[in-house]
LUMZA-533497 format. One record per residue (C-alpha): x, y, z; chain; residue number from 1. Coordinates in Angstrom, 1 decimal, always signed. Example, Ala and Ser with C-alpha at 12.3 -4.5 7.8 and 13.67 -1.06 7.14 Angstrom:
2
        x        y        z   marmar   dovo
    +12.3     -4.5     +7.8        A      1
    +13.7     -1.1     +7.1        A      2
# end
This chain:
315
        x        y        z   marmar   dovo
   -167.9    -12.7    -18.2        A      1
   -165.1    -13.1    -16.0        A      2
   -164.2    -15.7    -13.8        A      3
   -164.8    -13.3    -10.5        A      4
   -168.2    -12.7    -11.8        A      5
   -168.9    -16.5    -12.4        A      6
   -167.5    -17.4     -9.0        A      7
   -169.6    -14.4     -7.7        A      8
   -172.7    -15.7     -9.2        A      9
   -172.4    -19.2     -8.3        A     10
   -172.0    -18.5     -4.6        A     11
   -174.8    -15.6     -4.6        A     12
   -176.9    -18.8     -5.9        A     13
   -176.0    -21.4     -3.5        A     14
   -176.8    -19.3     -0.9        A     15
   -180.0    -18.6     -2.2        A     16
   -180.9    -22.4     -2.9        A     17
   -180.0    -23.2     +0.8        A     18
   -182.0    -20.3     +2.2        A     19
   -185.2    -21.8     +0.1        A     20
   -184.4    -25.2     +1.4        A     21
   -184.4    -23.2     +5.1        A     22
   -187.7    -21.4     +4.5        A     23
   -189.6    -24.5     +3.1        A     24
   -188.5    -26.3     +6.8        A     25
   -189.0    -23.7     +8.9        A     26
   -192.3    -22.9     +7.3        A     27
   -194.0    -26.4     +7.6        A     28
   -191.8    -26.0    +11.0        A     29
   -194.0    -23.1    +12.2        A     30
   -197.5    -24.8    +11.5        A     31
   -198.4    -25.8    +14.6        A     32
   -198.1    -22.2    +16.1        A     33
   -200.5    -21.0    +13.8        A     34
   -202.9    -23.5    +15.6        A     35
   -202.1    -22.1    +19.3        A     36
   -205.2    -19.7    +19.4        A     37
   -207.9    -22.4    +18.7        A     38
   -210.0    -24.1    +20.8        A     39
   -209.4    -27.6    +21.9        A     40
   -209.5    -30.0    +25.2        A     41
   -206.6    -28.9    +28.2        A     42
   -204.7    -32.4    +27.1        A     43
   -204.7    -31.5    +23.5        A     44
   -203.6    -27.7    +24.0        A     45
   -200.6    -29.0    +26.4        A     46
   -199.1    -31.3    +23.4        A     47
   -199.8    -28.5    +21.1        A     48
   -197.6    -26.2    +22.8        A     49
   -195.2    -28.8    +23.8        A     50
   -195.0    -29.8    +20.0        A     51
   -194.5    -25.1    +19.9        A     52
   -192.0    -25.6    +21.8        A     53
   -190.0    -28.3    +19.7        A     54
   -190.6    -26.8    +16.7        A     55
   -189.3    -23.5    +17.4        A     56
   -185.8    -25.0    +18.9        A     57
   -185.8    -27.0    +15.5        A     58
   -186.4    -23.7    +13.3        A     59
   -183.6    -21.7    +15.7        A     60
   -181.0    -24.5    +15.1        A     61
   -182.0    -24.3    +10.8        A     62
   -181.9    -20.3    +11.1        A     63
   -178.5    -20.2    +12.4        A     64
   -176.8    -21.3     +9.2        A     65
   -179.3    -18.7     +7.2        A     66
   -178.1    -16.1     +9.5        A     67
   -174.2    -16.4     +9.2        A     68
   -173.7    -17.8     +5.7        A     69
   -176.5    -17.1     +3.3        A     70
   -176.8    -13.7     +4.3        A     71
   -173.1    -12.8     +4.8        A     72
   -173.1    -10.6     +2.3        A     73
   -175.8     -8.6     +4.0        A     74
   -173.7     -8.2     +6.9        A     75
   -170.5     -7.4     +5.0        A     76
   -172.4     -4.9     +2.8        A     77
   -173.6     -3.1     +6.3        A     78
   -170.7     -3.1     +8.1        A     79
   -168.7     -1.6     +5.1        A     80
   -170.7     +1.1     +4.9        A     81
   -170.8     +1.8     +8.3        A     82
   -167.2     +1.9     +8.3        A     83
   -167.0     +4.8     +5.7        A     84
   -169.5     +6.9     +7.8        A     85
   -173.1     +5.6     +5.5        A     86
   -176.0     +4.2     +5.5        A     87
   -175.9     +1.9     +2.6        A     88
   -179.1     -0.4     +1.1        A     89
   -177.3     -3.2     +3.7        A     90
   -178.1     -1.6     +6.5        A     91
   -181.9     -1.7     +6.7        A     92
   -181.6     -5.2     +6.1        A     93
   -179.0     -6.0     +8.4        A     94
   -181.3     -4.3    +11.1        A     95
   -184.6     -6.4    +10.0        A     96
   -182.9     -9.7    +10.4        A     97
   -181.5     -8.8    +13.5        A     98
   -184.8     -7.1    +15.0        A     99
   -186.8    -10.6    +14.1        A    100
   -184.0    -13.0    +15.1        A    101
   -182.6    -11.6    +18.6        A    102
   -186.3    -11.5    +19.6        A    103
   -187.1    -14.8    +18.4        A    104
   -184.3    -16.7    +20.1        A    105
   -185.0    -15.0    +23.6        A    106
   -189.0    -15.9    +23.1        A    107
   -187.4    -19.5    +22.2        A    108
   -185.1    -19.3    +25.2        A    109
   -187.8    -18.2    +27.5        A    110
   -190.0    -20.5    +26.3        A    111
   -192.4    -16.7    +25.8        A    112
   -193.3    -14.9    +23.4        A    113
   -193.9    -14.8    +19.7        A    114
   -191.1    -16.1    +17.2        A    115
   -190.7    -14.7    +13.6        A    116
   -188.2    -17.7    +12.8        A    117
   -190.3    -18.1     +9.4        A    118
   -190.6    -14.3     +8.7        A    119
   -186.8    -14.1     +9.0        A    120
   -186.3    -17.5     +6.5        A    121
   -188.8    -15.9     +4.1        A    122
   -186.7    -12.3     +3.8        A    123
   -183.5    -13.6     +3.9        A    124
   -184.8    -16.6     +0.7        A    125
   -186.2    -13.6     -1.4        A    126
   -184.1    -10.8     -0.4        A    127
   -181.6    -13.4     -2.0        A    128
   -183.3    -13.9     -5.2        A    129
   -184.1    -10.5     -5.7        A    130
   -180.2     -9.6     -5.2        A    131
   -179.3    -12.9     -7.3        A    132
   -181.7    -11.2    -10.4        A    133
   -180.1     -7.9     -9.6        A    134
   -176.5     -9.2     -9.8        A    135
   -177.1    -10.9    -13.1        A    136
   -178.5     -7.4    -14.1        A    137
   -175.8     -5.1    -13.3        A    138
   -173.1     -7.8    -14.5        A    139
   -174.8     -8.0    -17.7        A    140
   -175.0     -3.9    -17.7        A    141
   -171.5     -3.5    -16.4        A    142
   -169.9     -5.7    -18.8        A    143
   -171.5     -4.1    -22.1        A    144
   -173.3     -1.0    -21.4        A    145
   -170.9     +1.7    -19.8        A    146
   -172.8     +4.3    -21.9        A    147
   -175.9     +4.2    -19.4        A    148
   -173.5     +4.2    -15.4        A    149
   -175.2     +8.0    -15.2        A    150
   -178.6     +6.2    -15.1        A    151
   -177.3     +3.4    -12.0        A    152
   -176.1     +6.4    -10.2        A    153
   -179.1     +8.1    -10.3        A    154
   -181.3     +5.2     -9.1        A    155
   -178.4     +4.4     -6.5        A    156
   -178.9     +7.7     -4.9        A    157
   -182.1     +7.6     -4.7        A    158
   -182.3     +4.2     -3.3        A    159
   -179.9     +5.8     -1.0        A    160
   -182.1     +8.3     +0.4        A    161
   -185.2     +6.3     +0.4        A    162
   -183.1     +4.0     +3.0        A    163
   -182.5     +7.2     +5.2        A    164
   -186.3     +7.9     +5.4        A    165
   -187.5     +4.0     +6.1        A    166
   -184.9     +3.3     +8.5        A    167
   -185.8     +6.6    +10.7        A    168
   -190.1     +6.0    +10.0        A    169
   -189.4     +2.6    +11.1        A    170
   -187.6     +3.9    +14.7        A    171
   -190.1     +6.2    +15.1        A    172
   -193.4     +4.1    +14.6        A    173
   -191.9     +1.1    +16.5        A    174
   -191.2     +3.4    +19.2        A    175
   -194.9     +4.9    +18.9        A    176
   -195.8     +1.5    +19.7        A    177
   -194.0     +0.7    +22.0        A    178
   -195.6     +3.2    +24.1        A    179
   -199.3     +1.8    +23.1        A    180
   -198.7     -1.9    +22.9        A    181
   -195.1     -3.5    +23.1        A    182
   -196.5     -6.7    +22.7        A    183
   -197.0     -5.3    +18.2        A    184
   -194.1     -3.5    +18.4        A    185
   -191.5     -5.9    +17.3        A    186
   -193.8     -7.2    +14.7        A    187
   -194.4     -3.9    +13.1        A    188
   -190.9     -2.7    +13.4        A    189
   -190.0     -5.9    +11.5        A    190
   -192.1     -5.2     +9.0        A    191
   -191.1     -1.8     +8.4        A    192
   -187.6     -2.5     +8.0        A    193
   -188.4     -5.4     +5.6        A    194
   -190.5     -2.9     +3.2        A    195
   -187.1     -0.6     +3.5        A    196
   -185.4     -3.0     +1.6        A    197
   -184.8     -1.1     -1.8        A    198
   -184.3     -4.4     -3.4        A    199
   -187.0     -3.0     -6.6        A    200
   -185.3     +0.0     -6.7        A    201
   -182.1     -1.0     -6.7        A    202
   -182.9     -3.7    -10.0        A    203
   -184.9     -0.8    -11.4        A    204
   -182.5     +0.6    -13.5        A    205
   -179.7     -2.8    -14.3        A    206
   -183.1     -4.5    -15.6        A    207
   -184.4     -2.4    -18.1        A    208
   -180.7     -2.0    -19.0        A    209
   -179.8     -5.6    -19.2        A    210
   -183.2     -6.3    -20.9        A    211
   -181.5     -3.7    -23.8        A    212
   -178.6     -5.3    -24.3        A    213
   -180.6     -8.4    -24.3        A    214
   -182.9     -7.0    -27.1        A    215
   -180.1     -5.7    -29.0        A    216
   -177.9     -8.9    -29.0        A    217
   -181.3    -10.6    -30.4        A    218
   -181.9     -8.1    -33.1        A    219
   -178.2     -8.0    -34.1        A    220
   -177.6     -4.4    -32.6        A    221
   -174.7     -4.8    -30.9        A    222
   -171.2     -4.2    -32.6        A    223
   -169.3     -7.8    -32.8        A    224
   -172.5     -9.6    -31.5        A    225
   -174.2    -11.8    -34.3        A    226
   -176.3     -9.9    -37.0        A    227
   -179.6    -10.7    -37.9        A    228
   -178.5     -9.7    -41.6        A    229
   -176.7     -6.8    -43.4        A    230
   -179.3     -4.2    -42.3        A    231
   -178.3     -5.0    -38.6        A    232
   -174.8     -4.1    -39.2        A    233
   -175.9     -1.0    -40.6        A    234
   -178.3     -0.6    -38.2        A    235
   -175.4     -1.1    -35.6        A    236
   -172.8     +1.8    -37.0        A    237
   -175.3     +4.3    -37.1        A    238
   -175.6     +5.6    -33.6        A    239
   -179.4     +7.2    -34.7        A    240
   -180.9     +3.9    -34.9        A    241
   -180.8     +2.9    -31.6        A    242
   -182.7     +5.9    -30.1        A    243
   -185.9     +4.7    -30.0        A    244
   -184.1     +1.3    -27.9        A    245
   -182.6     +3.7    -25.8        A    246
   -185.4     +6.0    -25.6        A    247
   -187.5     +3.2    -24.6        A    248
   -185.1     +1.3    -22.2        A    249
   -185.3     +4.8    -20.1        A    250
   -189.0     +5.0    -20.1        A    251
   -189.2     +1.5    -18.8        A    252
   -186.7     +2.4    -16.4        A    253
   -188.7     +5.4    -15.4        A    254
   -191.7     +3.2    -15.0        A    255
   -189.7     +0.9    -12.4        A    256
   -188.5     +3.6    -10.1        A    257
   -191.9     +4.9    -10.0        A    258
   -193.8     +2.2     -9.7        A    259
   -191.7     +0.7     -6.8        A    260
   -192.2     +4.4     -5.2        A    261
   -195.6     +4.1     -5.5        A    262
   -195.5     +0.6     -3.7        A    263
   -193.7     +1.4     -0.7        A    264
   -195.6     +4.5     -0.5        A    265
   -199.1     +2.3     -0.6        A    266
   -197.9     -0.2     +1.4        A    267
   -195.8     +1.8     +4.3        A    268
   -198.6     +3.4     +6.2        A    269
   -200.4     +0.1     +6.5        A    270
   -197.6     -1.3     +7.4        A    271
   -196.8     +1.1    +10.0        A    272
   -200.9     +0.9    +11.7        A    273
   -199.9     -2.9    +12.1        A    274
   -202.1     -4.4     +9.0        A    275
   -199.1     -6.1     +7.3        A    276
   -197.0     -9.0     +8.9        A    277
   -193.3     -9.7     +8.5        A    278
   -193.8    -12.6     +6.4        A    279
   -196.2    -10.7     +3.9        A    280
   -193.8     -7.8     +3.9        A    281
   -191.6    -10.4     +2.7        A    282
   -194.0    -11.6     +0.0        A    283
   -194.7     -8.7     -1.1        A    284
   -190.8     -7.0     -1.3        A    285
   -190.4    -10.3     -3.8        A    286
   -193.3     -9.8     -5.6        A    287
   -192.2     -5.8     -6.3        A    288
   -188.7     -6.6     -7.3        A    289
   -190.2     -9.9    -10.0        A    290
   -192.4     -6.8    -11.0        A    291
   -189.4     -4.8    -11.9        A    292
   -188.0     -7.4    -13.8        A    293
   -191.2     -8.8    -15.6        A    294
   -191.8     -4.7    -16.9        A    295
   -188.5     -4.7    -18.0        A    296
   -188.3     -8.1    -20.1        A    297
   -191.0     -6.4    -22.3        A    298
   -187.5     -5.0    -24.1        A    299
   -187.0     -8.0    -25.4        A    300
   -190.1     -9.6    -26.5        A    301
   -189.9     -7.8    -30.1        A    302
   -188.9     -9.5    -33.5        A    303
   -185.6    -10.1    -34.2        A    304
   -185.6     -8.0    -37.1        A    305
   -183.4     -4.9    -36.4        A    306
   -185.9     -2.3    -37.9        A    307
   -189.4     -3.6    -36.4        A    308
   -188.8     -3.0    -32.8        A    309
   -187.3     -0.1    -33.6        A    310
   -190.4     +1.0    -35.4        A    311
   -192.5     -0.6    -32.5        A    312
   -191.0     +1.9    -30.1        A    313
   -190.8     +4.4    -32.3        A    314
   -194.4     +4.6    -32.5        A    315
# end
């Protein structure tokens, strides 16, 4: 690994460590709002939204950090693309951060209106993760498997397009309801744009890779990696005995891009008739993207002898 790549690591992780620290504040932060609709004496419900009212100025001063540092590279990856005429995977994000934040300042300044302080917190900590798990993929990939780039492209494009489609659904359904209640509008707009994040997508195909390399560095696969014995290296300098391994790293990677389709496509019209919150759109883009990379770790659990997983996929 070289040292860009370390120092790229380390500061993709410190900014997701401080966004987690953010989230976990402006979470416990946004409690009390969750209380606002209950019922209670006229003294009670005055310190309650006086104690709103704090809290949100507390979780707007705590955002503003998690807005300009930790996702910098969000807004650097948008506005480069931009800049060459594209509509990159930063873009949609860029645009859900910025439709839950502007909103939820001016509710906070107008003391009106509903805040998504902890729905932006929660995308920005595991949009972070995801794209700290997929930079360890595709550094990994990058750095040992050149033979496969035909397979990023392919996922890459088609992340591409899926962005195209999300980012114009989500104008068109938050303008729908606009026009039948403005009050959801902001709220399903968010949430749209949060599921447009083709963070699973995007890892689909540097997981399964890295999981490869990862399974052929354990079973002594790899030219000038450590052998398991002397079948390894004569596993290694015949090209044929990988097939299976590579067979079965592109059937896992199949399996990713498909099932994180199949997600968005389950989850996009309820998220578009208003059943899904930005915060749960949030859970559930991490949860999809963990998905991509549990299916894909199954690459590596296999014995470290060179011929038994490739009997195991074989079969």
């Amino acid at each position: 690994m070289t040292d860009a790549m370390r120092r790229a690591r380390r500061h993709m992780l410190a900014r997701t460590g401080l966004a987690w620290l953010v989230m976990m504040q402006v979470m416990m932060l946004a409690f009390p709002g969750y209380l606002r609709h209950g019922a209670r004496a006229a003294e009670s419900q005055l310190a309650l939204e006086q104690a709103i009212v704090l809290m949100n100025w507390l979780s707007l001063v705590l955002c503003v950090p998690l807005v300009l540092y930790c996702a910098w590279p969000v807004w650097h990856g948008a506005w480069r693309s931009l800049a060459r005429g594209r509509v990159g995977m930063d873009v949609p994000v860029a645009l859900g951060i910025l439709a839950a934040f502007v909103p939820s300042v001016v509710a906070t300044w107008r003391d009106a209106g509903e805040v998504y302080f902890d729905s932006v917190s929660m995308f920005v900590a595991f949009l972070l993760t995801a794209r700290f798990l997929e930079l360890c993929a595709r550094q990994a990939v990058g750095e040992h498997d050149e033979a496969d780039a035909g397979l990023l492209r392919q996922a890459d494009r088609l992340a591409f397009w899926f962005v195209c489609v999300q980012i114009l659904l989500a104008a068109a359904v938050g303008l729908a309801w606009w026009q039948l209640q403005p009050e959801r509008a902001v709220a399903v707009t968010v949430a749209l744009l949060v599921m447009s994040c083709p963070c699973a997508l995007s890892m689909s195909v540097p997981a399964a890779l890295a999981a490869r390399r990862a399974a052929q560095l354990r079973a002594g696969l790899v030219p000038g990696a450590p052998a398991a014995g002397h079948g390894a290296r004569r596993a290694a300098a015949s090209p044929r005995a990988t097939d299976p391994l590579h067979a079965a790293t592109r059937r896992v990677a199949a399996q990713n891009l498909l099932g994180s389709l199949v997600w968005h496509v389950l989850m996009t019209p309820l998220a578009a008739l208003g059943f899904v919150q930005p915060w749960l759109a949030a859970i559930t883009m991490l949860l999809s993207s963990l998905a991509v990379g549990t299916n894909a770790w199954r690459l590596v659990r296999r014995p470290a002898s060179p011929r038994a997983p490739l009997a195991a996929e074989a079969g």
